[in-house]
MIMI-54185 format. One record per atom (N, C-alpha, C): residue number from 0; residue in three letters; chain; atom name; x, y, z. Coordinates in nm, 4 decimals, m for minus. Example, Ala and Ser with C-alpha at 12.3 -4.5 7.8 and 13.67 -1.06 7.14 Angstrom:
<pts>
+------+------+-------+------+----------+----------+----------+
| resi | resn | chain | name |       xx |       yy |       zz |
+------+------+-------+------+----------+----------+----------+
|    0 |  ala |     A |    N |   1.3190 |  m0.5690 |   0.7800 |
|    0 |  ala |     A |   CA |   1.2300 |  m0.4500 |   0.7800 |
|    0 |  ala |     A |    C |   1.3200 |  m0.3300 |   0.7800 |
|    1 |  ser |     A |    N |   1.2850 |  m0.2250 |   0.7080 |
|    1 |  ser |     A |   CA |   1.3670 |  m0.1060 |   0.7140 |
|    1 |  ser |     A |    C |   1.2900 |   0.0030 |   0.7870 |
+------+------+-------+------+----------+----------+----------+
</pts>
This chain:
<pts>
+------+------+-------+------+----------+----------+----------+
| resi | resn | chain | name |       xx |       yy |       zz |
+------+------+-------+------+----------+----------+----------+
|    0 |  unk |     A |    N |   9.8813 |  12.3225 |   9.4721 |
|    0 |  unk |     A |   CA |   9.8713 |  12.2945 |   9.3310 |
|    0 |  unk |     A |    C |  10.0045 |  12.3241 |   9.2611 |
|    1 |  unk |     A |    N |  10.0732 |  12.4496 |   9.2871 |
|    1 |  unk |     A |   CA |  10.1551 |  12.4560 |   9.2571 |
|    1 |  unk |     A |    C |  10.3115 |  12.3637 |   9.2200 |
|    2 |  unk |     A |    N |  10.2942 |  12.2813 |   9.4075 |
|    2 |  unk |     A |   CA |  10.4232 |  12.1901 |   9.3919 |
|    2 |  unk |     A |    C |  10.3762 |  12.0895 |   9.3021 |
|    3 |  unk |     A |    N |  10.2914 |  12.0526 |   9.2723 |
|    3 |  unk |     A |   CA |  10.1896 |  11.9223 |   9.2070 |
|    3 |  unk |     A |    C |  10.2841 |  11.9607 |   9.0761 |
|    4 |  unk |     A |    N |  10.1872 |  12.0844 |   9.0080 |
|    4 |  unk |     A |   CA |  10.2831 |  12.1021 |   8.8913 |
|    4 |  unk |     A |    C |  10.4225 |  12.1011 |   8.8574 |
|    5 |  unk |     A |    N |  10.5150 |  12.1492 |   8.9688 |
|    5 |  unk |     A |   CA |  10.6250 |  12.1410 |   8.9470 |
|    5 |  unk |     A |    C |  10.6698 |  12.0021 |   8.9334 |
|    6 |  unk |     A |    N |  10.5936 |  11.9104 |   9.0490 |
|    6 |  unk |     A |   CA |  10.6609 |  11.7830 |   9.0099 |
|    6 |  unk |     A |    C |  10.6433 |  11.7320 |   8.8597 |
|    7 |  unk |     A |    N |  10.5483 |  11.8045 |   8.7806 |
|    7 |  unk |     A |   CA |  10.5338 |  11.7307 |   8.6978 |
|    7 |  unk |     A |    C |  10.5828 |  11.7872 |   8.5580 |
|    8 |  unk |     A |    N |  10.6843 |  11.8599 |   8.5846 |
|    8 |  unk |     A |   CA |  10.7638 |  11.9872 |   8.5003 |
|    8 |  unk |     A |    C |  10.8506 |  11.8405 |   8.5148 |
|    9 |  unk |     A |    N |  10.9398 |  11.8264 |   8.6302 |
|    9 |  unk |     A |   CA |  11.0294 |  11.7697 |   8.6636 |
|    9 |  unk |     A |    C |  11.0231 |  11.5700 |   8.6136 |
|   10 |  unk |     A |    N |  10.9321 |  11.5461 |   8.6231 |
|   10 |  unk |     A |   CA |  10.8966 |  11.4308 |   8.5451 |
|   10 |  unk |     A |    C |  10.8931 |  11.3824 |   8.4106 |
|   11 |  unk |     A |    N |  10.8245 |  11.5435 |   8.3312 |
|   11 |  unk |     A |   CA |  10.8655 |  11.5083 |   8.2369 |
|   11 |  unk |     A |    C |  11.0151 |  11.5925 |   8.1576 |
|   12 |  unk |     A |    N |  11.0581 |  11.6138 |   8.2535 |
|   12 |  unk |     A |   CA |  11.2148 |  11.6683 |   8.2345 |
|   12 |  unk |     A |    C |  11.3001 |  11.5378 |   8.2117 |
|   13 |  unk |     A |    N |  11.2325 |  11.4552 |   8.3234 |
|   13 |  unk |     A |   CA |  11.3123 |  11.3384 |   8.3232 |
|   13 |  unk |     A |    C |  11.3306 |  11.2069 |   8.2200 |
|   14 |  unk |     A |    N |  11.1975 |  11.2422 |   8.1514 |
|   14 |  unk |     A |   CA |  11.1473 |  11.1830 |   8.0349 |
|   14 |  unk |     A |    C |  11.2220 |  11.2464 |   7.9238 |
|   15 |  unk |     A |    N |  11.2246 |  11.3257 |   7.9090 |
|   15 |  unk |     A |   CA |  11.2636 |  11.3935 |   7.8082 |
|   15 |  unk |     A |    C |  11.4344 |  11.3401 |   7.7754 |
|   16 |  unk |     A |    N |  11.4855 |  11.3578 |   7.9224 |
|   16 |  unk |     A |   CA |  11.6263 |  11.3529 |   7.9421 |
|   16 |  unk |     A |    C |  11.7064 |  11.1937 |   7.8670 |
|   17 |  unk |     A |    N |  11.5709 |  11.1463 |   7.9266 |
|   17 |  unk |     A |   CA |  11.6009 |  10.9691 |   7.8581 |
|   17 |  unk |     A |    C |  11.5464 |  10.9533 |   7.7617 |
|   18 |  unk |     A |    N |  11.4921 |  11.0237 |   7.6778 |
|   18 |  unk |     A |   CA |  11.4708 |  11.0102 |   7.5393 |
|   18 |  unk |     A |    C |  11.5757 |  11.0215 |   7.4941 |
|   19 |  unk |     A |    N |  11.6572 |  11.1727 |   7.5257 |
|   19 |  unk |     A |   CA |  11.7751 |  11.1625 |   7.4557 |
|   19 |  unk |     A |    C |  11.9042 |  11.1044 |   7.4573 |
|   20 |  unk |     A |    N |  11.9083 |  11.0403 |   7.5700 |
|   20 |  unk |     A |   CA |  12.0046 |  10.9566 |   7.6335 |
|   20 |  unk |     A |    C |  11.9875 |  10.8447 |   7.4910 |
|   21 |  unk |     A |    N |  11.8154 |  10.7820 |   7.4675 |
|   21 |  unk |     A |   CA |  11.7802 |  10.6597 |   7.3718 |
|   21 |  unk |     A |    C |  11.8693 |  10.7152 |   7.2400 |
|   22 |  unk |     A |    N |  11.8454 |  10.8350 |   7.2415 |
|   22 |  unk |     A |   CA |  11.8899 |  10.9005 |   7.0621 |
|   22 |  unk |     A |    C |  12.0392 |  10.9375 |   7.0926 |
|   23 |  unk |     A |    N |  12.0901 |  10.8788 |   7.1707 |
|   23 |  unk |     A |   CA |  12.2625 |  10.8791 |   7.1355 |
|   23 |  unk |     A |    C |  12.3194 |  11.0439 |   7.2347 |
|   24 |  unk |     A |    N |  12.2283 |  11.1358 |   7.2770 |
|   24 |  unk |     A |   CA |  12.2260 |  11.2386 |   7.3409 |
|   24 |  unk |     A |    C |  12.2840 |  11.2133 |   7.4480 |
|   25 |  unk |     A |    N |  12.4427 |  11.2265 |   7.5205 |
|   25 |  unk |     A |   CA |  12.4006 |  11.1902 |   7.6484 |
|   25 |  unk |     A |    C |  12.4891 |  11.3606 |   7.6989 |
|   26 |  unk |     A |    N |  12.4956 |  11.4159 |   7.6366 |
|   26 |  unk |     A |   CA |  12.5784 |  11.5395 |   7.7080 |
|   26 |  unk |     A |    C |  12.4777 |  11.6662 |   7.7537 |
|   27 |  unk |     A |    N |  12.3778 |  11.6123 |   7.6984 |
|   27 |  unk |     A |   CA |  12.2757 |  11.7373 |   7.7290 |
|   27 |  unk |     A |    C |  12.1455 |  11.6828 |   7.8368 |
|   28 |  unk |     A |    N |  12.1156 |  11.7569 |   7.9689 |
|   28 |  unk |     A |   CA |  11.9980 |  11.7468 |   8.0216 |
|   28 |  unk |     A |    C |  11.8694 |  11.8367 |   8.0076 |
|   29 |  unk |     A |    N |  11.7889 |  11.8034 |   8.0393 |
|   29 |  unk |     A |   CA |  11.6498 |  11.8589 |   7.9818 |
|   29 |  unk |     A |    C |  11.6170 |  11.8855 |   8.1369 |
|   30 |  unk |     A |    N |  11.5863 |  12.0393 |   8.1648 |
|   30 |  unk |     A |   CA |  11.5378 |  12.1229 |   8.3181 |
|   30 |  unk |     A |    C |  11.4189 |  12.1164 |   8.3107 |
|   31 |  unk |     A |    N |  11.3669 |  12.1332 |   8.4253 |
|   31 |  unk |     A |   CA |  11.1994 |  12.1447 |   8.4310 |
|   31 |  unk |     A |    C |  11.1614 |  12.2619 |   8.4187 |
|   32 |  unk |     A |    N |  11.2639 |  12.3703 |   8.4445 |
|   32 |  unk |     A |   CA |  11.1929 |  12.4715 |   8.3542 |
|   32 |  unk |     A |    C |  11.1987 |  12.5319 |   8.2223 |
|   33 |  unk |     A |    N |  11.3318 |  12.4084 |   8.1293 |
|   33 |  unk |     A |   CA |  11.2662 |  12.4321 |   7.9817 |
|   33 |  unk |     A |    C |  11.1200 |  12.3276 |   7.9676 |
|   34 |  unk |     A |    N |  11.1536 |  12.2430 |   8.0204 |
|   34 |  unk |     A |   CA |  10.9720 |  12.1895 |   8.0056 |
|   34 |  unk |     A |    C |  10.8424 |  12.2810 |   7.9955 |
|   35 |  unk |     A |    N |  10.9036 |  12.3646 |   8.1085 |
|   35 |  unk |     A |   CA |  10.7800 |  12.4716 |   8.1359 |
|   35 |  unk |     A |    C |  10.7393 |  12.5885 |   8.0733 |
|   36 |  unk |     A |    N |  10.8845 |  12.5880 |   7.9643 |
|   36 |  unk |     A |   CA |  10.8803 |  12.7396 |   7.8700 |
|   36 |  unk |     A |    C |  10.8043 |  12.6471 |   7.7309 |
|   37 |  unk |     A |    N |  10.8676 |  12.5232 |   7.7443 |
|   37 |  unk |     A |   CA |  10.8134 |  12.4546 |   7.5993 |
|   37 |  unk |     A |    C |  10.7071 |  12.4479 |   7.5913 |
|   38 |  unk |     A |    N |  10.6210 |  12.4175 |   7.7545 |
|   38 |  unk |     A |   CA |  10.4796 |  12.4015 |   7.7114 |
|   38 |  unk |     A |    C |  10.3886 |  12.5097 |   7.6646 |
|   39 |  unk |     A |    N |  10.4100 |  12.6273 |   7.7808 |
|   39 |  unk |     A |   CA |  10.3896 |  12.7694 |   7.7363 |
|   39 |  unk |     A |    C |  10.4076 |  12.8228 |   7.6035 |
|   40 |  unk |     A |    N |  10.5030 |  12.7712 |   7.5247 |
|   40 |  unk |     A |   CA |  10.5130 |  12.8552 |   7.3676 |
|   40 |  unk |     A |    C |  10.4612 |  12.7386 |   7.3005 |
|   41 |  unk |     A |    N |  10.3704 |  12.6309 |   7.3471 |
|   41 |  unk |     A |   CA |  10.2635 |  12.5461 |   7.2956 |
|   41 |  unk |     A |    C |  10.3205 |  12.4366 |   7.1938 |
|   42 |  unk |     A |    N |  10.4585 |  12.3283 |   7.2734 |
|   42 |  unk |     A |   CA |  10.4668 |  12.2399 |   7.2196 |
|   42 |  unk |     A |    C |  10.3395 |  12.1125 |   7.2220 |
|   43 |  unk |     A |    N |  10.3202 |  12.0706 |   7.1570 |
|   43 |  unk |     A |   CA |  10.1604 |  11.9965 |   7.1553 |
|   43 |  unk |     A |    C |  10.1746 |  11.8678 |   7.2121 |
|   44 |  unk |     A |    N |  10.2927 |  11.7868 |   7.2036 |
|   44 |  unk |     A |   CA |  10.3513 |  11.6439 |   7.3029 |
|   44 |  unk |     A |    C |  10.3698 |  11.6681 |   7.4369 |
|   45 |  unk |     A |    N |  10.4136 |  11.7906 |   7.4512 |
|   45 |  unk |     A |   CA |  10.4766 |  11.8448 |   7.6003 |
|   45 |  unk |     A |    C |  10.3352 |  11.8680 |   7.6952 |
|   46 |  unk |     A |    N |  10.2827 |  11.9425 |   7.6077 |
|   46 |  unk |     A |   CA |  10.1456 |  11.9629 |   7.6650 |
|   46 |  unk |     A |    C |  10.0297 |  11.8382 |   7.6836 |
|   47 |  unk |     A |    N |  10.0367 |  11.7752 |   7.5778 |
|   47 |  unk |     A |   CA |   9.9330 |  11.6207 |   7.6076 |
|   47 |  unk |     A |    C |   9.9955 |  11.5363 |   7.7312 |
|   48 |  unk |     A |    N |  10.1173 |  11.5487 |   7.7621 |
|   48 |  unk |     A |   CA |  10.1947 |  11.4386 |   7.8566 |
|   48 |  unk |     A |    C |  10.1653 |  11.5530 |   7.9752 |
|   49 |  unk |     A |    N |  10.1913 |  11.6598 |   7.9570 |
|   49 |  unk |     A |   CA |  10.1332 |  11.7153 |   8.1136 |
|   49 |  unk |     A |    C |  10.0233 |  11.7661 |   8.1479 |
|   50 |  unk |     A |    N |   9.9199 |  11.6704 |   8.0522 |
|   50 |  unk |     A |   CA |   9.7396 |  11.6625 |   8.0888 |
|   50 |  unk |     A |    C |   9.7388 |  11.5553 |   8.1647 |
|   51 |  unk |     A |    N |   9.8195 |  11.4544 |   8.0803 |
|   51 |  unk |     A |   CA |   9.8065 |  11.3198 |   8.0786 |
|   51 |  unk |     A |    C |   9.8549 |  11.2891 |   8.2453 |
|   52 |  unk |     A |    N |   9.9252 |  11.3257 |   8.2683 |
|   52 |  unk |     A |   CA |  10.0179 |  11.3209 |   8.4133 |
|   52 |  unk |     A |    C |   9.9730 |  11.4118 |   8.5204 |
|   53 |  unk |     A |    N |   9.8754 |  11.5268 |   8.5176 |
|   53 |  unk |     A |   CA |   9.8011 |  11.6067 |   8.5722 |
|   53 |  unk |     A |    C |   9.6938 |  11.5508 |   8.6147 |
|   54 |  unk |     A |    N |   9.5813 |  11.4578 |   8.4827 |
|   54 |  unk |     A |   CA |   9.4883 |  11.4409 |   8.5008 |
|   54 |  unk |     A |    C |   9.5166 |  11.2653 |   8.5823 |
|   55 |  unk |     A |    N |   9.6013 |  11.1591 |   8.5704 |
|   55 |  unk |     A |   CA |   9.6322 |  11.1079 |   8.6529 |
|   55 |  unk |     A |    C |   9.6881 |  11.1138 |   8.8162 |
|   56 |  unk |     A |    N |   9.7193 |  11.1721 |   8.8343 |
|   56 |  unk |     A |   CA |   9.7897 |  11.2565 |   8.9658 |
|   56 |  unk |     A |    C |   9.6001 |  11.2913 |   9.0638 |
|   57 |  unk |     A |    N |   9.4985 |  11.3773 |   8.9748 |
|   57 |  unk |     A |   CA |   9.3865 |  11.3993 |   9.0319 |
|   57 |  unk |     A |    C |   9.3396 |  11.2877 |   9.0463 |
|   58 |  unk |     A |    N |   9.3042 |  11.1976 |   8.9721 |
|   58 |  unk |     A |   CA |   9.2493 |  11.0378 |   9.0122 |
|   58 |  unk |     A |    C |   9.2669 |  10.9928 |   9.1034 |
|   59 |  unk |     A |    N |   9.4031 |  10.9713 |   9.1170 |
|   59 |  unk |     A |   CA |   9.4855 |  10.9129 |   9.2498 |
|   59 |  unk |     A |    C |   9.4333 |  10.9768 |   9.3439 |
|   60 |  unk |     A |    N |   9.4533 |  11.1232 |   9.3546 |
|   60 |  unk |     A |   CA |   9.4490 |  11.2198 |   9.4411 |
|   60 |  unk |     A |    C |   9.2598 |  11.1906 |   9.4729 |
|   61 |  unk |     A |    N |   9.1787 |  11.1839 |   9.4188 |
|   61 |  unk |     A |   CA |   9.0801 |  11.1541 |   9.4048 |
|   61 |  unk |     A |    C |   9.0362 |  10.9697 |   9.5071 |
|   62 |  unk |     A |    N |   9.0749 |  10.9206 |   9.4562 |
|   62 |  unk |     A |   CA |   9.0831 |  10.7788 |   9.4962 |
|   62 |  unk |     A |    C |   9.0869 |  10.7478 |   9.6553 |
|   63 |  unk |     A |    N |   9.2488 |  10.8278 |   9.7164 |
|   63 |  unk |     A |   CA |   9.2595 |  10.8172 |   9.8299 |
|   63 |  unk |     A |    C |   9.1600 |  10.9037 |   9.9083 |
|   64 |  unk |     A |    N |   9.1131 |  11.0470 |   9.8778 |
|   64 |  unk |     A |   CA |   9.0123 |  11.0703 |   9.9341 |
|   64 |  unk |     A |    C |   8.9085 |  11.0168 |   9.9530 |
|   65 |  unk |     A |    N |   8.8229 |  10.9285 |   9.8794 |
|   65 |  unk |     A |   CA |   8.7358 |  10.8448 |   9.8743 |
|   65 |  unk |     A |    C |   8.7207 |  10.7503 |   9.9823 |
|   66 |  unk |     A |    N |   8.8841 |  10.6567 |   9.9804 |
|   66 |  unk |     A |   CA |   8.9213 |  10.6037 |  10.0274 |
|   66 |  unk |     A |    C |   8.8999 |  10.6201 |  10.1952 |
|   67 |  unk |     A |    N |   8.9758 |  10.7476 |  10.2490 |
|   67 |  unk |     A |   CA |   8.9678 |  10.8616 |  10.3753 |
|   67 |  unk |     A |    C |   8.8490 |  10.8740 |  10.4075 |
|   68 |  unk |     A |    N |   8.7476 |  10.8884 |  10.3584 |
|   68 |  unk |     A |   CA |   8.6107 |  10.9421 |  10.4170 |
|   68 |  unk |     A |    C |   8.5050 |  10.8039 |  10.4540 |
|   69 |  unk |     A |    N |   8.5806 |  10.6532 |  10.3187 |
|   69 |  unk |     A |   CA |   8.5075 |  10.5511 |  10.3528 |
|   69 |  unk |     A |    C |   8.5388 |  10.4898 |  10.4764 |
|   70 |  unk |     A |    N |   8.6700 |  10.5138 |  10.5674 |
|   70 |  unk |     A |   CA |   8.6924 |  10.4448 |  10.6925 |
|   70 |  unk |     A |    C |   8.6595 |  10.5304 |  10.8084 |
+------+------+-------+------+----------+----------+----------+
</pts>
């Protein structure tokens, strides 16, 4: 579970990074573990996108098991 989450620190690090790249930002990168302090001190976007990307990830993760047990 753990690496799961991290990937998804790192995803939306990467998101983040190209947001600011869009807003003229290009000297600064965004780490996955300020992602991970932002969500913790309860940014409310940071946190909906890493439900949103959590609770997709289980689906999938969900799906192929399904998948595994039907063959």
């Amino acid at each position: 579970m753990r690496s799961m989450f991290r990937g998804i620190y790192a995803e939306i690090a990467e998101e983040e990074t190209a947001r600011l790249v869009e807003n003229g930002i290009t000297e600064k990168k965004v780490t996955a573990d300020a992602v991970k302090m932002s969500i913790r001190r309860g940014n409310p976007r940071l946190q909906a996108r890493f439900v949103e990307i959590a609770n997709a990830r289980k689906e999938t993760r969900r799906q192929f098991e399904a998948l595994r047990e039907a063959v």
